[in-house]
Backbone as ProteinMPNN parsed JSONL, in Angstrom:
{"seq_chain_A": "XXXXXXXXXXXXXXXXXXXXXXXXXXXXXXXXXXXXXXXXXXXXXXXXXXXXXXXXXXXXXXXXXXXXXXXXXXXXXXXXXXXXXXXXXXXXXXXXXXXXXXXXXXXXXXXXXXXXXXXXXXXXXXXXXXXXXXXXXXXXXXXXXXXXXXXXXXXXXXXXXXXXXXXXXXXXXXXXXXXXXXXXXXXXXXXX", "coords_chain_A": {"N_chain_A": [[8.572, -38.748, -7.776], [10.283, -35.687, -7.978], [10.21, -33.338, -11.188], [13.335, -31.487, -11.755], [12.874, -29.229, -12.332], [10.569, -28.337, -10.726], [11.733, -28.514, -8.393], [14.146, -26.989, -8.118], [12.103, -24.503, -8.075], [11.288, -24.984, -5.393], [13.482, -24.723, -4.093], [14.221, -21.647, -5.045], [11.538, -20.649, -3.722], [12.464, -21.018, -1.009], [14.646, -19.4, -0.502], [13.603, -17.147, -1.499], [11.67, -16.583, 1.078], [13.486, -16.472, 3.292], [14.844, -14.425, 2.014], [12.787, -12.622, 2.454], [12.651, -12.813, 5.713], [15.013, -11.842, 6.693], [14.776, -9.487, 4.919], [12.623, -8.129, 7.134], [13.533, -8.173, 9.654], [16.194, -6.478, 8.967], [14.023, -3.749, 8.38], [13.408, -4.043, 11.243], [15.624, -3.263, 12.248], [16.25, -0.41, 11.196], [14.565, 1.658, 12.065], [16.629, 2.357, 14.315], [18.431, 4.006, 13.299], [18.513, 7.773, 12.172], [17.548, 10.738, 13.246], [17.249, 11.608, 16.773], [14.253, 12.646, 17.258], [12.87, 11.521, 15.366], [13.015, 8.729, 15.683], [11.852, 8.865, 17.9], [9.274, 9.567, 17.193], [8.886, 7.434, 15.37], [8.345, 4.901, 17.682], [6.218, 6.239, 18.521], [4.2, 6.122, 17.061], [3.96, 3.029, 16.468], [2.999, 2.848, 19.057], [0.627, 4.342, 18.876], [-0.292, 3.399, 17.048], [-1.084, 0.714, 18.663], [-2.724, 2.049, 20.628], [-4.755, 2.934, 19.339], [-5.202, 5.031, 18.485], [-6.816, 7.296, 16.234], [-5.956, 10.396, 15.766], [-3.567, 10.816, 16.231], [-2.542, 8.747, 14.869], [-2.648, 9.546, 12.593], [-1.525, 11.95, 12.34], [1.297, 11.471, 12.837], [1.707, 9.196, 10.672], [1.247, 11.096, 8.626], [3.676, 12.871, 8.558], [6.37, 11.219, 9.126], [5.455, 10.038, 6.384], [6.055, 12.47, 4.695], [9.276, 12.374, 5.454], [9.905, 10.377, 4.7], [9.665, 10.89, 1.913], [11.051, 13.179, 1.482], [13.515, 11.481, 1.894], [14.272, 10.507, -0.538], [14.879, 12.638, -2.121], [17.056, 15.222, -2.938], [17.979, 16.123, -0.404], [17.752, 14.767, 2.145], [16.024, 14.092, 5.207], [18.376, 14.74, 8.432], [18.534, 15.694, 10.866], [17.276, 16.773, 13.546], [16.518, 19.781, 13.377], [15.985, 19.558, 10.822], [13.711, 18.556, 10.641], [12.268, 19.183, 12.569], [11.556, 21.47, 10.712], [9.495, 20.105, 8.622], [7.528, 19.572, 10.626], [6.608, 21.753, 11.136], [5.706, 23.064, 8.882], [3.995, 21.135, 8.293], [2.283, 21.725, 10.23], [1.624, 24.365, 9.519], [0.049, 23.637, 7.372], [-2.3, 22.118, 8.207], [-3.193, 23.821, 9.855], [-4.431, 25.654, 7.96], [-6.125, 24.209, 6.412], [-7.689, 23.635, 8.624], [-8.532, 26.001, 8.654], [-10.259, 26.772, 6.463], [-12.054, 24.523, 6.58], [-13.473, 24.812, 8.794], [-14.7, 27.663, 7.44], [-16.447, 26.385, 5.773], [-18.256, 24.827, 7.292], [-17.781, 22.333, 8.297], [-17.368, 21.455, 11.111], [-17.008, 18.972, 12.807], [-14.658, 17.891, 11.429], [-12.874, 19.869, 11.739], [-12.295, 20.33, 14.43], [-10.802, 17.758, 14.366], [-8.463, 17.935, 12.49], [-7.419, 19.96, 14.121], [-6.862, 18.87, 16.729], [-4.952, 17.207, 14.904], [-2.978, 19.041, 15.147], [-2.35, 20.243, 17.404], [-0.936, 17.41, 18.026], [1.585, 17.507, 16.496], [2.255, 20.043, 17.202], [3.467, 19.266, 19.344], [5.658, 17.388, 19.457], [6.709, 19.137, 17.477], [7.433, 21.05, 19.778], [9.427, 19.664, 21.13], [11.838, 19.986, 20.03], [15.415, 21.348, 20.976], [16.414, 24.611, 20.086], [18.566, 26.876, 18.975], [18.255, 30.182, 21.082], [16.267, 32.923, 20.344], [17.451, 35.025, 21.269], [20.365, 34.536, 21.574], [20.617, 34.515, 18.984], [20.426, 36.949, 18.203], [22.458, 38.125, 19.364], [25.066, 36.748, 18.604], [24.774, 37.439, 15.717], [24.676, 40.462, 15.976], [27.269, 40.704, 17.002], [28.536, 39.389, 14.707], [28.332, 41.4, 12.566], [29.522, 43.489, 13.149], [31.956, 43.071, 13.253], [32.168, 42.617, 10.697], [31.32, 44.97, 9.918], [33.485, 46.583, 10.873], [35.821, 45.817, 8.779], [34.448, 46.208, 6.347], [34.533, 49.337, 5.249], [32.94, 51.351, 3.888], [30.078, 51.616, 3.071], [26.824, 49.077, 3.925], [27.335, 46.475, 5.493], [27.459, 43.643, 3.901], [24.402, 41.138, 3.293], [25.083, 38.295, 2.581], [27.526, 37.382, 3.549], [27.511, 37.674, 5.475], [25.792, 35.911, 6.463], [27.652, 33.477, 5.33], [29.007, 33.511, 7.254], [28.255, 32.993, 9.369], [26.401, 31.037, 9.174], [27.219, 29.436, 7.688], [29.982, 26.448, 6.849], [32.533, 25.957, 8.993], [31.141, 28.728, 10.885], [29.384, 30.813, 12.673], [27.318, 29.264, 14.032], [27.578, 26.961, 13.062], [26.704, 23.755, 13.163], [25.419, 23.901, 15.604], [21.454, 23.889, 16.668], [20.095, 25.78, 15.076], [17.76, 27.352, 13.377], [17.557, 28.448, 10.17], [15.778, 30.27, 9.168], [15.005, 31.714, 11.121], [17.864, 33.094, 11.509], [18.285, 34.64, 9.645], [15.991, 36.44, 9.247], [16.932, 37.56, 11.793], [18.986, 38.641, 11.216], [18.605, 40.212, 8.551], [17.057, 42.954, 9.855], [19.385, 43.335, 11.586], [20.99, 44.742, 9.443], [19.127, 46.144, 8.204], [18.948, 47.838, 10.443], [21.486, 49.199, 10.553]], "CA_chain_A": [[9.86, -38.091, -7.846], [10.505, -34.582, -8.407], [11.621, -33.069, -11.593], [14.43, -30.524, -11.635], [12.067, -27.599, -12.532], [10.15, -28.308, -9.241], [12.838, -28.852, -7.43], [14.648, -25.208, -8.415], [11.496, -23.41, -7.751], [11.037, -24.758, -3.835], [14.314, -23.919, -3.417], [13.862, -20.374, -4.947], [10.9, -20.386, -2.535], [12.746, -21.11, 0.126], [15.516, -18.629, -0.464], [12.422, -15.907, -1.013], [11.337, -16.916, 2.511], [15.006, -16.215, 3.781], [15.541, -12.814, 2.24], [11.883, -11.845, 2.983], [12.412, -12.455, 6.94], [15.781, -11.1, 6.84], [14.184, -7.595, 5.255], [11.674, -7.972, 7.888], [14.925, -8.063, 10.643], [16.672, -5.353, 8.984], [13.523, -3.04, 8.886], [13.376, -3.599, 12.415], [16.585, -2.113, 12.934], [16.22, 0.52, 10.53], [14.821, 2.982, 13.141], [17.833, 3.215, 15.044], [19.498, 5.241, 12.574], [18.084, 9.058, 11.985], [17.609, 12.327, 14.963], [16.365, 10.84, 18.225], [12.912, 13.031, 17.359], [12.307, 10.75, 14.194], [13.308, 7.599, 16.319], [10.782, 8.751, 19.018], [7.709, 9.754, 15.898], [8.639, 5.82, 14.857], [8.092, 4.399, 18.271], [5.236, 6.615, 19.303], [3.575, 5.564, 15.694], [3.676, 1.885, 16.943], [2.196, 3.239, 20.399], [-0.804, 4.773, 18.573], [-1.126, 1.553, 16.823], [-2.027, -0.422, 20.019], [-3.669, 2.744, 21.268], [-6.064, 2.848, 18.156], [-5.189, 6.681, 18.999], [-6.289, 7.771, 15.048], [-5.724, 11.595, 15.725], [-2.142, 10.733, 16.471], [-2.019, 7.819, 14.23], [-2.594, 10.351, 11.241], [-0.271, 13.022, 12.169], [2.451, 10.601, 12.677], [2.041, 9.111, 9.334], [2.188, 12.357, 7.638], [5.321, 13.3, 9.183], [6.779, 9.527, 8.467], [5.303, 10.19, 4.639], [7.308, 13.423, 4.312], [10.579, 12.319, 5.402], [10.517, 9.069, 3.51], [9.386, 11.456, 0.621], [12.541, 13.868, 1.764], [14.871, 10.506, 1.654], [14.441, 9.883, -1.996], [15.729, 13.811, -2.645], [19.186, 15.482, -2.879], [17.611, 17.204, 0.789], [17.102, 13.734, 3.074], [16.42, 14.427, 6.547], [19.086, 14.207, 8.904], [18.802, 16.273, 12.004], [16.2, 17.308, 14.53], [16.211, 20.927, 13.383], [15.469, 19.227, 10.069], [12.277, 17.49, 11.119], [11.193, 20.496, 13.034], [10.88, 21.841, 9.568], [8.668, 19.519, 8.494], [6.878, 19.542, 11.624], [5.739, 23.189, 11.302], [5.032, 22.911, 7.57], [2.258, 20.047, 8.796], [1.157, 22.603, 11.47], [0.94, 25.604, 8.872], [-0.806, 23.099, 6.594], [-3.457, 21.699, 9.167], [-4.198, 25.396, 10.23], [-5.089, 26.181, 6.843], [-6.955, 23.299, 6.394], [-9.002, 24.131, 9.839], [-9.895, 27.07, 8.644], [-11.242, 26.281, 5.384], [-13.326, 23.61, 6.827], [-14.609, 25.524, 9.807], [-15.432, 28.649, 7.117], [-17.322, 25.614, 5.53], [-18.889, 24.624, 8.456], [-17.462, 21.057, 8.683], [-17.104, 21.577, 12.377], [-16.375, 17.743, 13.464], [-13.446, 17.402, 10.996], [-12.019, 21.371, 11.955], [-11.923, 18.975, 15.302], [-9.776, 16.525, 14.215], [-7.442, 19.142, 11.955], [-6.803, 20.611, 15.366], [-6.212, 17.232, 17.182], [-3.714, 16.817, 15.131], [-2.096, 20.469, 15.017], [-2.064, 19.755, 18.711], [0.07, 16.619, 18.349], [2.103, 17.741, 15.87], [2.831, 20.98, 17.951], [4.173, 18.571, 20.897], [6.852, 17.333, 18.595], [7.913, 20.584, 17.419], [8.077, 22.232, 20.403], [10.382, 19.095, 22.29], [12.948, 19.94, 19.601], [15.907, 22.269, 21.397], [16.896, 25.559, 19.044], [19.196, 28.519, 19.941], [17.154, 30.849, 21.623], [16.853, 34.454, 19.824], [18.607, 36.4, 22.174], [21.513, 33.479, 21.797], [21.172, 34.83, 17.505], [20.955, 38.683, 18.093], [23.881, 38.126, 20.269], [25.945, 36.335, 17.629], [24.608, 38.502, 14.706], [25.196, 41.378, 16.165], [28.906, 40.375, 16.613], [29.322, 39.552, 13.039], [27.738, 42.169, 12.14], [30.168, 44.398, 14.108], [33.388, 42.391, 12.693], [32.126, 43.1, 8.98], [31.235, 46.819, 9.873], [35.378, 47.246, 10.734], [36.138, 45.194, 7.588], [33.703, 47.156, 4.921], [34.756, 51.128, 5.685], [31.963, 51.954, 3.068], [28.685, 51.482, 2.913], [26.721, 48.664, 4.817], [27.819, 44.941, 5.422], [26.233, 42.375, 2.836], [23.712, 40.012, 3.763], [25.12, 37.344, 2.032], [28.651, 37.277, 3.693], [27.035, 37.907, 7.105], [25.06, 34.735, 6.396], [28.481, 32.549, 4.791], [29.945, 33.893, 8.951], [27.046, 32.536, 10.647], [25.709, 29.55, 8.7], [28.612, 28.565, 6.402], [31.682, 25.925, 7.337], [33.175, 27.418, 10.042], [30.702, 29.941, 10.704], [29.343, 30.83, 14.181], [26.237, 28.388, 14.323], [27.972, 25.345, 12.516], [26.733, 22.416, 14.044], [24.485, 24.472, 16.287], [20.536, 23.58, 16.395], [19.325, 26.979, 15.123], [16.82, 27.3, 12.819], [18.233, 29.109, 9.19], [14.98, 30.798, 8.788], [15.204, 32.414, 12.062], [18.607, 33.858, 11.438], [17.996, 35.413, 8.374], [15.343, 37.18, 9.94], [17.647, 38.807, 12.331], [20.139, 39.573, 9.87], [17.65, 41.073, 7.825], [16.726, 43.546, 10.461], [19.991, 44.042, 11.957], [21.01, 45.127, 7.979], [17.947, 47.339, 8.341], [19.288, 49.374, 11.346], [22.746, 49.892, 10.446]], "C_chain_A": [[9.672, -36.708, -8.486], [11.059, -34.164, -9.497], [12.808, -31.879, -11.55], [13.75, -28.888, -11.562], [11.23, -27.685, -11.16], [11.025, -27.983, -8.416], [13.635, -27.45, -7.206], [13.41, -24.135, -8.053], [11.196, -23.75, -6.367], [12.441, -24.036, -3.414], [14.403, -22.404, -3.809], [12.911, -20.004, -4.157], [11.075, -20.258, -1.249], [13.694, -20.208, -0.028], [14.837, -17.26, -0.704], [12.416, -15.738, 0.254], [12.319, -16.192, 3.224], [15.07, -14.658, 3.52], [14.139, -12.007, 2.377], [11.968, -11.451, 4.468], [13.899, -12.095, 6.987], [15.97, -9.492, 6.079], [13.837, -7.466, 6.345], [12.825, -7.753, 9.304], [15.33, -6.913, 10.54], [15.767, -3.86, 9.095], [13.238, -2.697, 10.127], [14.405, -2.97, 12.986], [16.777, -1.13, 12.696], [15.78, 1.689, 11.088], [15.879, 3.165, 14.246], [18.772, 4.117, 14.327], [18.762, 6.537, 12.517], [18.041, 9.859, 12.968], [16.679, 11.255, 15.52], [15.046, 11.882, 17.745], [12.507, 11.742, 16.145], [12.495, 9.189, 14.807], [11.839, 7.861, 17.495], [9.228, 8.621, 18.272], [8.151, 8.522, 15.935], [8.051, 5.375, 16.063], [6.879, 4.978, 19.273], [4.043, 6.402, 18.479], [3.067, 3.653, 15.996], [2.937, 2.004, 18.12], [0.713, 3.623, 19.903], [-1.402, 3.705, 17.862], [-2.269, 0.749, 17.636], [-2.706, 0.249, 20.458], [-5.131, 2.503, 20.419], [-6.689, 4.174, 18.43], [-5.254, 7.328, 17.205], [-6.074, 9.065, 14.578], [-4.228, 11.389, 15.771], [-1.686, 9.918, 15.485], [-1.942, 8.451, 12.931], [-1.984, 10.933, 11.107], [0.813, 12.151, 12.392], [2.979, 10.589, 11.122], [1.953, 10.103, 8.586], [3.168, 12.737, 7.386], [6.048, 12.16, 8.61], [6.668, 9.821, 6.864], [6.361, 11.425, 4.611], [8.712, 13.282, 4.521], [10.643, 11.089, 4.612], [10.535, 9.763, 2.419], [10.864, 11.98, 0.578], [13.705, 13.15, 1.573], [14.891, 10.594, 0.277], [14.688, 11.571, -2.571], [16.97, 13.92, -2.835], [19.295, 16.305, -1.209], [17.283, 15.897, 1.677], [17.095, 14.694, 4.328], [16.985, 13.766, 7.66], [19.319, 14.68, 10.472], [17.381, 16.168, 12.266], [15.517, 18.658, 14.08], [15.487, 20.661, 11.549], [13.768, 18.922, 9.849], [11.563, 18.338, 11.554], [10.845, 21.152, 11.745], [9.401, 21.411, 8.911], [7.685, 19.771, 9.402], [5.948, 20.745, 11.678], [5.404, 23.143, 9.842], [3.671, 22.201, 7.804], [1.506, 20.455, 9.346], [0.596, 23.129, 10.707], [-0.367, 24.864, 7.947], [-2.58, 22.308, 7.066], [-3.987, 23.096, 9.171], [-4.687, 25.476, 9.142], [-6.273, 25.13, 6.465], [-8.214, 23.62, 7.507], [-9.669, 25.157, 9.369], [-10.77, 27.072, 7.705], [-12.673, 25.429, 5.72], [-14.038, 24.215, 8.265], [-15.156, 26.678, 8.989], [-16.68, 27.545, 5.861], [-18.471, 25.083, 5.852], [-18.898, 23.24, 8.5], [-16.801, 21.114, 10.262], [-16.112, 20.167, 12.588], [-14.619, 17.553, 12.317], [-12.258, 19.161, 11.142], [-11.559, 20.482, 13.262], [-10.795, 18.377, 15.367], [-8.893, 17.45, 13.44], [-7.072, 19.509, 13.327], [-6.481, 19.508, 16.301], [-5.007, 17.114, 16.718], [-2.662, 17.712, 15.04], [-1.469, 19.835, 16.575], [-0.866, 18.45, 19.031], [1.21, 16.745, 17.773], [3.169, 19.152, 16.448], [3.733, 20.226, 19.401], [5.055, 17.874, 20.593], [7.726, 18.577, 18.427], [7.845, 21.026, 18.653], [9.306, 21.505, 21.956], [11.439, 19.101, 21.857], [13.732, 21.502, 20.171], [16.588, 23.373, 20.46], [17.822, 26.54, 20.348], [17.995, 29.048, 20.278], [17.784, 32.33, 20.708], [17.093, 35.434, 20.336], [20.184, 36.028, 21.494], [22.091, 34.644, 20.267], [21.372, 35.993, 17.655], [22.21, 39.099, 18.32], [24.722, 38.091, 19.107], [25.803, 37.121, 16.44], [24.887, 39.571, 14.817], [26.485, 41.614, 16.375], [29.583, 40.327, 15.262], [29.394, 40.62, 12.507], [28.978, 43.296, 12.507], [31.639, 44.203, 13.086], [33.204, 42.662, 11.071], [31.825, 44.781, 8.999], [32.682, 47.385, 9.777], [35.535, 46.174, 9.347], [36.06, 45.813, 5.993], [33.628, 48.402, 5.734], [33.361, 51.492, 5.044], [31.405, 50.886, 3.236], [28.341, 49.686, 4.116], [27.238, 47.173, 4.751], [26.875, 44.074, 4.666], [25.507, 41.164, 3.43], [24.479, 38.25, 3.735], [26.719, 36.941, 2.492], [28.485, 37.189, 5.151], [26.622, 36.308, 7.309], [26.288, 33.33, 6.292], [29.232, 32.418, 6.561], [29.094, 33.122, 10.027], [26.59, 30.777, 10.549], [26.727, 28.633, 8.009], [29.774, 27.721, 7.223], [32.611, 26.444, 7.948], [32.483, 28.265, 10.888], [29.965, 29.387, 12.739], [28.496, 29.042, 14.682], [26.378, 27.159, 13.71], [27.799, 24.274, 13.32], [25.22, 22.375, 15.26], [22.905, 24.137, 16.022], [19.599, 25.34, 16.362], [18.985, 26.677, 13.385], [17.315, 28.842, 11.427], [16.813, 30.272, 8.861], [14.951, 32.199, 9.646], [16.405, 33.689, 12.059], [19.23, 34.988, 10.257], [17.105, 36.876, 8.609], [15.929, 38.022, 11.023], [18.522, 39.269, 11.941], [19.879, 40.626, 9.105], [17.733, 42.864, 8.479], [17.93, 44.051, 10.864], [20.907, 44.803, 10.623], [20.144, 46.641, 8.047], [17.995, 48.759, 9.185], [20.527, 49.558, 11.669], [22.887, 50.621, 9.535]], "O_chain_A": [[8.944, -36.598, -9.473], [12.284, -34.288, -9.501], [12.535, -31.457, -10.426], [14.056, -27.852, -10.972], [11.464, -26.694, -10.468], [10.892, -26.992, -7.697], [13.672, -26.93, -6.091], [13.724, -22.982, -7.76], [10.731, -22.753, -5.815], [12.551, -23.077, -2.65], [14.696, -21.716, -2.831], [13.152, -18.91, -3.646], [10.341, -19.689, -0.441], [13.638, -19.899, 1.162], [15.358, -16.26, -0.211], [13.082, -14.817, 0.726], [11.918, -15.192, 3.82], [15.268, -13.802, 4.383], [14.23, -10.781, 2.418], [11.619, -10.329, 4.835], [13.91, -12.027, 8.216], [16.79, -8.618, 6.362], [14.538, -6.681, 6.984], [12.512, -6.739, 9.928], [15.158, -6.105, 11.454], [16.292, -2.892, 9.646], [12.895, -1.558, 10.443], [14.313, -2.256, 13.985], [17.404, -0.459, 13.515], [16.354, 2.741, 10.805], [15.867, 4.149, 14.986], [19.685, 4.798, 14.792], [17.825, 6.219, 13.248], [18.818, 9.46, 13.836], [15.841, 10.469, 15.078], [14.475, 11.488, 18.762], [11.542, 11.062, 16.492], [11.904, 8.377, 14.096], [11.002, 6.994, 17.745], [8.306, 7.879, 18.607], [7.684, 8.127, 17.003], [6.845, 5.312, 15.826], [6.571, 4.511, 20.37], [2.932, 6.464, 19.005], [1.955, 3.202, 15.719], [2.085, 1.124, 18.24], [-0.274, 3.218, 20.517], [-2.53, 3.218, 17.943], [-3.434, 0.376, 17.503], [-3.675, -0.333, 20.946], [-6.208, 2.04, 20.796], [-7.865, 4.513, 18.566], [-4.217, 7.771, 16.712], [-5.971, 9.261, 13.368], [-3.699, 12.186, 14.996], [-0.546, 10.125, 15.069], [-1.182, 7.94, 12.108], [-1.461, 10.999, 9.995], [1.525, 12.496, 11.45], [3.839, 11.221, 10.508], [2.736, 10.045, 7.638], [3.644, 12.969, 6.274], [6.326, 12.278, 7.416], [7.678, 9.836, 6.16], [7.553, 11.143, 4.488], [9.451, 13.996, 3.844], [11.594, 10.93, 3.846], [11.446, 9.42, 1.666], [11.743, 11.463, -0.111], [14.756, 13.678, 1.209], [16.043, 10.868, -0.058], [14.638, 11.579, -3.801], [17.831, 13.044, -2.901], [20.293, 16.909, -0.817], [16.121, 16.05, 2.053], [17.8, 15.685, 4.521], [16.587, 12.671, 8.056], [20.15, 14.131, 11.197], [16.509, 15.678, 11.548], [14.312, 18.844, 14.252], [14.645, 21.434, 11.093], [12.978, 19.143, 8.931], [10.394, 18.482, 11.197], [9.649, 21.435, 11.674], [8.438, 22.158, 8.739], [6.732, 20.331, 8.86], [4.807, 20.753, 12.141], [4.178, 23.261, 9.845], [2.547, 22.633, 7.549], [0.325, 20.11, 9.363], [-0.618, 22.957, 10.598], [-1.485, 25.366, 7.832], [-3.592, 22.101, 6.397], [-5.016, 23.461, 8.603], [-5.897, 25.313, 9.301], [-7.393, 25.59, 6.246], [-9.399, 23.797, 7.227], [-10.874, 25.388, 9.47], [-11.955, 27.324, 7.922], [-13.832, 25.576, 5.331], [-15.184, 23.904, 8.588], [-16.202, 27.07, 9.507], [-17.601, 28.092, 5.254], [-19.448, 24.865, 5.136], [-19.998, 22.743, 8.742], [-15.634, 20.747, 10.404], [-14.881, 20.167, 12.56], [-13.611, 17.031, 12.792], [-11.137, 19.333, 10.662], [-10.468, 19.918, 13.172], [-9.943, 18.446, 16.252], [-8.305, 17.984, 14.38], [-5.928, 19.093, 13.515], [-5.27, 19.542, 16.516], [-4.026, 16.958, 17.445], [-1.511, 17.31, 14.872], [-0.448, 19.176, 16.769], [-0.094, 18.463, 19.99], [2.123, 16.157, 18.353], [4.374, 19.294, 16.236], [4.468, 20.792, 20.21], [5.593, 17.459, 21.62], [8.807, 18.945, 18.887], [8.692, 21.918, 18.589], [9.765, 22.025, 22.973], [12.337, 18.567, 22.507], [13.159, 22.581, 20.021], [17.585, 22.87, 19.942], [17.835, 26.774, 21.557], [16.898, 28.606, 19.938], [18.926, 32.72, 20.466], [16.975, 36.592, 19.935], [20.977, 36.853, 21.041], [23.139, 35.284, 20.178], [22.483, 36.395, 17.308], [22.889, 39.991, 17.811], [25.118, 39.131, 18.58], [26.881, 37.569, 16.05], [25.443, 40.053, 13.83], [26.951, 42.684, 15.984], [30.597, 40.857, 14.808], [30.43, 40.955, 11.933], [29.114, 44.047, 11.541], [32.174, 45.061, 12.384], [34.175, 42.895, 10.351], [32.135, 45.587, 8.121], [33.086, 48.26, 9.011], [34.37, 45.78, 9.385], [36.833, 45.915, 5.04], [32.868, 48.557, 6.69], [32.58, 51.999, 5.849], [31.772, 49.731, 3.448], [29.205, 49.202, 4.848], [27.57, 46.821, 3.619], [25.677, 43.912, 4.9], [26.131, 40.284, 4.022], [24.407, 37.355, 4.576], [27.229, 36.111, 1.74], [29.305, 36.655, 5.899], [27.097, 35.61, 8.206], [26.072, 32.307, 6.941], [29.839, 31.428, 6.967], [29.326, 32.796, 11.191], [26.498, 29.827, 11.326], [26.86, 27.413, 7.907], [30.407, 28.258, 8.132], [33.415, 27.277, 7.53], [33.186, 28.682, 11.809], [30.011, 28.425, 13.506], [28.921, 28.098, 15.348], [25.481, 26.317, 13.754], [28.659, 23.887, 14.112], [24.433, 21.496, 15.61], [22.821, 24.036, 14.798], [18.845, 25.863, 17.182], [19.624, 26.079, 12.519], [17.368, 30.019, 11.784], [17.149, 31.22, 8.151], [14.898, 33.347, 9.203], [16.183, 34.846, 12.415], [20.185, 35.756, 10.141], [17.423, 38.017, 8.274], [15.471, 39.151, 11.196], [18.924, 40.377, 12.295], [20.543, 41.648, 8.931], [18.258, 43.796, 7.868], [17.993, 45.266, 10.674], [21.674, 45.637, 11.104], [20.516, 47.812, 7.956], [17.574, 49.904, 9.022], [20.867, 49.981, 12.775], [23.944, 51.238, 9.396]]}, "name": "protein", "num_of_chains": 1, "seq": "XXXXXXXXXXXXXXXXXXXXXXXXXXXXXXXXXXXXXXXXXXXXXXXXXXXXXXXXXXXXXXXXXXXXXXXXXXXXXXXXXXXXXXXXXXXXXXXXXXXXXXXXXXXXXXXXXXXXXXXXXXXXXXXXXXXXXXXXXXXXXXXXXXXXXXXXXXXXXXXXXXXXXXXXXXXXXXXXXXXXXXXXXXXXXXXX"}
């Protein structure tokens, strides 16, 4: 016969059991939530699995490591144009890496650094952005609408930017890239 202290720890074993394979459930549904690019990196991450593809299987999990890292911020990632961030950070960071180890002369692993620039570049470049005609266009409009507004002197960066990027603002919602439009703000600032 069993006594009571046995008896309380199968059934805590068995109620382990329970909420272990009902994590194991909910992690499987857990990639349907985030940007269809971070849904496709999850299920192309399981693909390189079975491939036993480990140029792909590395740049994956990088990407994967940085946005889980990015969840536990006050900055999670939540978009596509998000991820492309990431995505080119991993590039710039591989290149630099290649070159170090090719001015090393670790050839075979400059190799694989570029392997996975290469896969990493075929991510970023299936995510859709404005195009920078689309921003000159629109910048140069604001730009226009704050020139009649401010009689004196030139229109402020920083109000141009609240018109474009801010609540409301032209590109709200829009998949353009904040880095990008800064950069033509900049410039069109520069030649007014």
């Amino acid at each position: 016969m069993l006594s009571r202290m046995q008896c309380r720890c199968r059934e805590s074993n068995r109620s382990l059991r329970n909420l272990s394979t009902s994590a194991l459930l909910s992690s499987d549904q857990a990639p349907s939530q985030g940007p269809p690019l971070l849904l496709r990196i999850r299920n192309d991450l399981k693909t390189a699995m079975r491939a036993k593809d480990a140029n792909r299987l590395s740049a994956l999990r990088s990407v994967l490591s940085d946005v889980t890292n990015s969840s536990k911020t006050s900055n999670p990632i939540n978009t596509d144009i998000q991820l492309l961030g990431v995505l080119r950070k991993r590039v710039r960071a591989s290149q630099d890496a290649a070159e170090e180890l090719g001015a090393n002369g670790r050839q075979e692993m400059k190799v694989k650094e570029e392997e996975q620039i290469a896969v990493l570049e075929e991510y970023a470049s299936s995510v859709q952005t404005v195009s920078d005609d689309e921003i000159r266009e629109r910048v140069g409009q604001v730009m226009n609408e704050l020139a009649m507004e401010v009689k004196e002197g030139k229109a402020k960066k920083g109000e141009a930017m609240k018109r474009l990027l801010g609540p409301g603002g032209v590109f709200e919602g829009k998949p353009v890239e904040k880095k990008d439009v800064v950069n033509i703000v900049d410039l069109a600032i520069g030649t007014t």
